[in-house]
N, C-alpha and C positions, 0 to 999 in steps of 0.2 A: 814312298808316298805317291800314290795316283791322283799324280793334278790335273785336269783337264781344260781346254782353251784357256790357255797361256797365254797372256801379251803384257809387252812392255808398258810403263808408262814413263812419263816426265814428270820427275821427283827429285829432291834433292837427295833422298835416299835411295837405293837401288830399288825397284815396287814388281808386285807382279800381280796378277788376278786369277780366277778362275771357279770352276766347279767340282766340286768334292762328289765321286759315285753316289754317292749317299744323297744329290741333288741339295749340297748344303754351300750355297755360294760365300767366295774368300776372297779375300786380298789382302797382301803382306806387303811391307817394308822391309827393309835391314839385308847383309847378304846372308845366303844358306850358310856360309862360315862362321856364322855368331855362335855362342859357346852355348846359346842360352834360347830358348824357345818362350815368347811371350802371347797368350790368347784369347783373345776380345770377346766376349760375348755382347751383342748389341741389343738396344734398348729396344722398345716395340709400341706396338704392335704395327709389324710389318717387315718381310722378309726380302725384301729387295735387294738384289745384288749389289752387295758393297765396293766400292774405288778405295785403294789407298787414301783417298784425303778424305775418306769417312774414316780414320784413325783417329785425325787429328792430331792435337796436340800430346796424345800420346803417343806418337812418333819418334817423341824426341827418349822411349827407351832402349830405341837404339844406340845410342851414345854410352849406354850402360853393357852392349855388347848382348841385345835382344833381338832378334828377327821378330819382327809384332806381325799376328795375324789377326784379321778378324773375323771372324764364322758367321754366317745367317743360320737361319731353320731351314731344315729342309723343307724341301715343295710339295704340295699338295696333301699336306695334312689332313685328316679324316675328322670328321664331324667328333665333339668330346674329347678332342684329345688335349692335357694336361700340360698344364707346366712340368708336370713329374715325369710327364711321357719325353716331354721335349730333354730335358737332363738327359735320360738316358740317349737319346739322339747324339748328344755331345760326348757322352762315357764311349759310344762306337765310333764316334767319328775319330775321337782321338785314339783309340785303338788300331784302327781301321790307318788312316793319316800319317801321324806322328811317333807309332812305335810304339803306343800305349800308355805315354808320358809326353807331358809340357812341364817347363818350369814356372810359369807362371800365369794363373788364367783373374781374368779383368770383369765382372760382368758389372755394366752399368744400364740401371731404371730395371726394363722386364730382364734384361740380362742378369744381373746380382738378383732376382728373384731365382731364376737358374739356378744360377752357382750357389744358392743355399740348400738346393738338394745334391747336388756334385761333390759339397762339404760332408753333408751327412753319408752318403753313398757311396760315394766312390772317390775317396782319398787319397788312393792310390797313386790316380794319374794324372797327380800335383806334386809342387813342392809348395808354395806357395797360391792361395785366396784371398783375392780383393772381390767388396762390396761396396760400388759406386751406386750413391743415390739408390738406396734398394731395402728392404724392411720385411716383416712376418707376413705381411698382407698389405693391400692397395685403400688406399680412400676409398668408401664408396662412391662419392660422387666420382670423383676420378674414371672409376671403373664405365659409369654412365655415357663420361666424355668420352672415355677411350673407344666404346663401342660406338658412339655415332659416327666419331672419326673415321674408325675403321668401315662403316658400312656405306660410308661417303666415297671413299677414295675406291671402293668394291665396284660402287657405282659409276666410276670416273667424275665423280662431282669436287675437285680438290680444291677450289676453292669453299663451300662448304666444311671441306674437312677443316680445312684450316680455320676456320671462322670457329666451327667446334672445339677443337684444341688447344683454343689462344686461350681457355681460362687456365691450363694449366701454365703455360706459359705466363703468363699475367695477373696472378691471382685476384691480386689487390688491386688492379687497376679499376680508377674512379670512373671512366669510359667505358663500359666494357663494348659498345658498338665501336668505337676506337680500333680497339683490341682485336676483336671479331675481321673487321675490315685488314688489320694488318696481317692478323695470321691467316685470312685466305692470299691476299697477293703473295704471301712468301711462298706457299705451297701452292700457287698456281707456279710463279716463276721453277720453282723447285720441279717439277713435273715437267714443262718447259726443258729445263738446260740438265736435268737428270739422266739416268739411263733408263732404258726402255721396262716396264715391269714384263718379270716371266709369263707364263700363261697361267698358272695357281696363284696370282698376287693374289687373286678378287678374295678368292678363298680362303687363303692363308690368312691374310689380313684380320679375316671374322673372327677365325678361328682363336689367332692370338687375343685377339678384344676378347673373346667368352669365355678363355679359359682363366683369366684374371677374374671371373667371377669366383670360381671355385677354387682358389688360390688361396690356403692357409698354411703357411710352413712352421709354424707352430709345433704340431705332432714332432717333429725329425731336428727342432734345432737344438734340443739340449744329446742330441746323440752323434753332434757335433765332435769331432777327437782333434780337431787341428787348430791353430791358430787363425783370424781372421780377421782381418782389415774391414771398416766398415766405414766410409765414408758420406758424411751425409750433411745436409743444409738445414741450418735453424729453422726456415722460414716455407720448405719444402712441402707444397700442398699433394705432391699425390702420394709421399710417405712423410706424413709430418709426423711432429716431433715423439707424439707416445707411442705411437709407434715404432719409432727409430732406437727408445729406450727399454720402449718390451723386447725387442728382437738383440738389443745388444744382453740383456736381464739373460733372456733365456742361451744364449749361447755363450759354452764356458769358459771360452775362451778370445772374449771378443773384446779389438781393441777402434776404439771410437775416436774419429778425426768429425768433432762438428766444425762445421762452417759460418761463423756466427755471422748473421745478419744476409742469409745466402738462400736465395730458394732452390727449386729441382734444377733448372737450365743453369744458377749462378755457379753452382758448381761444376757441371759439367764440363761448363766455357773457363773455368779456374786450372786449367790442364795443366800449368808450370806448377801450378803446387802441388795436385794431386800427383805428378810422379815423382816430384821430393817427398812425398808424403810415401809412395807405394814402394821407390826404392829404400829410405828409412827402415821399413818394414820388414823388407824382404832381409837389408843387412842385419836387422837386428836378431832375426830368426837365424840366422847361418849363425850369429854369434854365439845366440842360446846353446845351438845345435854341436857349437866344437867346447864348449863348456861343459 
């Protein structure tokens, strides 16, 4: 594995960091001695170098005997380029990384958009597919929020972004100047006590907002061949709910964990069930599998 700038952190788990040649930024928990390789794909739009406590509370699949990593996109992505494009990004990297095999890959929000072409594509280099908060296509409006967001924070303007993205965050909320004002001070503060962005955020940022436009995984998901985890929230505005039912509909082998009364964020922040929910999964497929 070619890891590059390595450093430690302070975690209750062993953690490391760094950049993947492929200019695809990481950071893991758990030790290299885990039986078991676990791998994140993270939400978006936005490629910023991950810390081990952007895991979160899926950390605790170490305890399962997981090294969890998490992957960004790589850097400076080109004008048009796809979520289908980005997949394949991840089919090399994990080739390239990990030997050509993980045992377990995670994608949550634009991440499980990912991982529904990795499903259809390239199976291989799985044993196991969860889909956190993720569906055949995005809300349009969504899609709207997501691009200002992103051309905000391009701009360095993160308090606007976050004023933009609090509808997603807050769908229902009766305030929504409330809303607006909360979600810029979080993403100021956040920008603040953050790490530094590479020098292609401005870019990459766009990029990911505009290829959500042309985002239909539709085509590729009934040519789905493996089992799949699909984790999703009742109440969930940027893949609500007929959506969540088309995409489980069309793939053949899909098993549905809703969140009743849960929106996008409610489940994300729900981490102690989602990895009761992910290991379940995963036991039940080994059972199948010696069956």
């Amino acid at each position: 594995s070619k890891k590059m700038e390595c450093c430690k952190q302070k975690l209750p788990y062993e953690s490391e960091t760094g950049v993947f040649q492929s200019s695809m930024a990481w950071a893991s928990v758990g030790s290299n001695h885990s039986s078991k390789t676990a791998l994140i794909i993270p939400g978006g739009p936005g490629n910023a170098a991950p810390t081990p406590e952007d895991i979160g509370g899926l950390e605790n699949l170490v305890e399962y005997d997981y090294q969890v990593f998490i992957v960004t996109r790589p850097q400076n992505m080109p004008k048009y380029y796809t979520v289908q494009d980005i997949a394949r990004d991840y089919a090399r990297m994990i080739k390239t990384e990990f030997g050509g095999h993980v045992d377990l890959i995670i994608g949550t929000s634009y991440g499980g958009m990912i991982c529904q072409f990795l499903a259809a594509t390239f199976k291989h280099i799985f044993n196991h597919i969860v889909l956190v908060v993720a569906a055949c296509e995005v809300n349009p409006p969504c899609r709207s929020i997501d691009l200002a967001y992103a051309n905000a924070l391009a701009q360095g303007r993160p308090f606007a972004a976050g004023a933009a993205i609090s509808k997603e965050f807050w769908p229902h909320c009766k305030l929504p100047i409330l809303a607006k004002l909360a979600g810029g001070i979080l993403h100021v503060a956040k920008t603040i006590c953050g790490p530094k962005h590479h020098e292609h955020f401005a870019n990459d940022v766009v990029i990911e907002a505009e290829s959500e436009e042309t985002f239909d995984s539709r085509p590729v998901l009934p040519y789905i061949k493996v089992p799949v985890l699909l984790i999703a929230g009742e109440y969930d505005y940027v893949f609500p709910l007929n959506l969540i039912k088309e995409t489980v509909a069309l793939i053949p082998d899909c098993r549905l964990r809703l969140y009743m009364g849960k929106g996008h964020t409610d489940v994300l922040k729900d981490d102690h069930r989602v990895v009761r929910d992910i290991v379940d999964f995963v036991r039940g497929q080994e059972i199948r599998s010696v069956l």
